[in-house]
C-alpha positions as CSV (number, residue, x, y, z in Angstrom):
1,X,0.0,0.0,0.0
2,X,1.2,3.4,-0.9
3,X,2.0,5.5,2.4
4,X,0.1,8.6,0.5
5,X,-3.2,6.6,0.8
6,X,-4.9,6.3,4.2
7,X,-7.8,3.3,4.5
8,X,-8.9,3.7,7.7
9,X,-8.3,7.5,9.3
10,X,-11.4,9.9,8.9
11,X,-10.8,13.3,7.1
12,X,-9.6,15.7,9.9
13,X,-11.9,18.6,11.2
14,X,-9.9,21.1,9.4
15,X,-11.2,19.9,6.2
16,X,-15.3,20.1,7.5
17,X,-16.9,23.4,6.9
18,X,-17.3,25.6,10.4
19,X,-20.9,25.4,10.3
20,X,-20.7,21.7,10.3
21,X,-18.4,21.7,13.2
22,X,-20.6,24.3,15.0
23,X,-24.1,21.9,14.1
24,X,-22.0,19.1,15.6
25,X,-20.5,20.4,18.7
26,X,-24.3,22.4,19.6
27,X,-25.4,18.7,18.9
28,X,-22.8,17.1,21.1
29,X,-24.0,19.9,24.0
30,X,-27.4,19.4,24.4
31,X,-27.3,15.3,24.3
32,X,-29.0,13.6,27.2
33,X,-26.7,12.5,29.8
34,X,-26.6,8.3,30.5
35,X,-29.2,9.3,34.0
36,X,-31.3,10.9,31.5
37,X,-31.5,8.3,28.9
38,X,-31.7,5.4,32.4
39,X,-34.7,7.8,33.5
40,X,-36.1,8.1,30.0
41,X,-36.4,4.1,29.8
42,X,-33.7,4.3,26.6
43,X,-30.7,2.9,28.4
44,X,-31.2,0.0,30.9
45,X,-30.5,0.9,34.8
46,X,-27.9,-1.8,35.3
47,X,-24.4,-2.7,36.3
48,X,-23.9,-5.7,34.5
49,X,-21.9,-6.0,31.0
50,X,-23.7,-5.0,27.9
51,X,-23.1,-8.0,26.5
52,X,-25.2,-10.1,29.1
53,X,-27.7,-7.1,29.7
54,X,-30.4,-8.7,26.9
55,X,-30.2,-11.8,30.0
56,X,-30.8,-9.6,32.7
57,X,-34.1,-8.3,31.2
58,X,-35.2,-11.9,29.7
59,X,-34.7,-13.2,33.4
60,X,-36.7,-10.6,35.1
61,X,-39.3,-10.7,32.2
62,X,-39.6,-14.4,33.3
63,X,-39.3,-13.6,37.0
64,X,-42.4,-11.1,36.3
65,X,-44.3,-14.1,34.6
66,X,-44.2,-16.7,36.7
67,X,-45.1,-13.8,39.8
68,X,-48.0,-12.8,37.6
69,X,-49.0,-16.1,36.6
70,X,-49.1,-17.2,41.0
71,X,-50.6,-14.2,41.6
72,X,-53.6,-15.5,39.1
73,X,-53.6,-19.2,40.6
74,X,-54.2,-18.0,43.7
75,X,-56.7,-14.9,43.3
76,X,-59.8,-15.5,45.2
77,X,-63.4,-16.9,43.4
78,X,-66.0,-15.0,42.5
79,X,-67.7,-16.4,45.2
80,X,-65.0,-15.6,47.8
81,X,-65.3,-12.1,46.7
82,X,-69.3,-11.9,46.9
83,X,-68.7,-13.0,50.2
84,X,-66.1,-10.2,51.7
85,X,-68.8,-8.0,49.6
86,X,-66.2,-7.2,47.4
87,X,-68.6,-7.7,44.8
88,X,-72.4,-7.7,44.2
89,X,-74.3,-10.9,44.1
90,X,-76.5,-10.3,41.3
91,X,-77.5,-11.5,38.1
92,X,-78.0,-8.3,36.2
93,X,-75.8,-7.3,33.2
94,X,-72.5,-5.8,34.1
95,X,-73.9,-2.9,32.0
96,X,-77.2,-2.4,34.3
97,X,-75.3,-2.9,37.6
98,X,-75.0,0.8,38.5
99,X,-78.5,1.2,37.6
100,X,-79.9,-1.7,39.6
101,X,-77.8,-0.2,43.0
102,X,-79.4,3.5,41.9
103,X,-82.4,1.9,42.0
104,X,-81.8,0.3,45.0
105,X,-80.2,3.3,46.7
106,X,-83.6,5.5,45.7
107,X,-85.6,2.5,47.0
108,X,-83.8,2.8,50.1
109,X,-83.9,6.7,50.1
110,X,-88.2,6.4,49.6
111,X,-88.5,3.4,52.6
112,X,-86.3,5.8,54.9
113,X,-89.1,8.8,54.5
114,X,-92.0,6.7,54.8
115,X,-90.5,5.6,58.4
116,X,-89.5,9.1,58.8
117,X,-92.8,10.3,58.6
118,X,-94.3,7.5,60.3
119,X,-91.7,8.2,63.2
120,X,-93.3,9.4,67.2
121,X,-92.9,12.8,67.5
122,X,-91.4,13.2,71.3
123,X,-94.3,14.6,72.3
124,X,-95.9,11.2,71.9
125,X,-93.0,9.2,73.1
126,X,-93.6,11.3,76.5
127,X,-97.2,10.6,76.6
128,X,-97.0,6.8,75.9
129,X,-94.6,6.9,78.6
130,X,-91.5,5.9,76.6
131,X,-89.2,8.5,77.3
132,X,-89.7,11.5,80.1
């Protein structure tokens, strides 16, 4: 090879036109730190070796798995959950559920004035001897 040809050696700077070493080093300035791209979710919060890093997430994807997978084994029953009232026992439609408890709520709310009104006034209490 002829010492006058270089193969591997980039052109130098000097031979790049200012602008383009301006662009570059405004470029170079306002890059993300490593934090930044860790917090950012583009580089991986790790110390272990990039080359065994594509591991490291394959393993905790599989830790999360079989976590996820126990955690759905052992979730309670529907039943188990109508019976801490967790849910409704009811055979309406999910979609008409909120309506049937509004209805049950205003059916509530109208048995609650009707006793209301029904209700001694003191007056009575004190003359039927209840209360002095």
């Amino acid at each position: 090879m002829d010492s006058n040809t270089s193969t591997s050696a980039p052109p130098h700077h000097e031979h790049l036109p200012q602008q383009v070493i301006d662009n570059l080093a405004k470029k170079i300035e306002r890059r993300p730190t490593r934090e930044e791209l860790e917090e950012h979710h583009v580089l991986l919060k790790t110390n272990v070796a990039p080359a065994l890093q594509a591991k490291q997430v394959e393993l905790e994807r599989s830790r999360l798995e079989d976590r996820l997978e126990h955690m759905l084994e052992n979730r309670p029953t529907r039943e188990e959950l109508v019976d801490h009232n967790v849910l409704k026992n009811t055979t309406v439609a999910p979609a008409l559920q909120a309506k049937q408890v509004e209805l049950e709520r205003s059916r509530l709310h109208d048995t609650l004035d009707v006793k209301l009104e029904r209700r001694p006034t003191r007056e009575q209490l004190v003359e039927d001897h209840i209360i002095e």
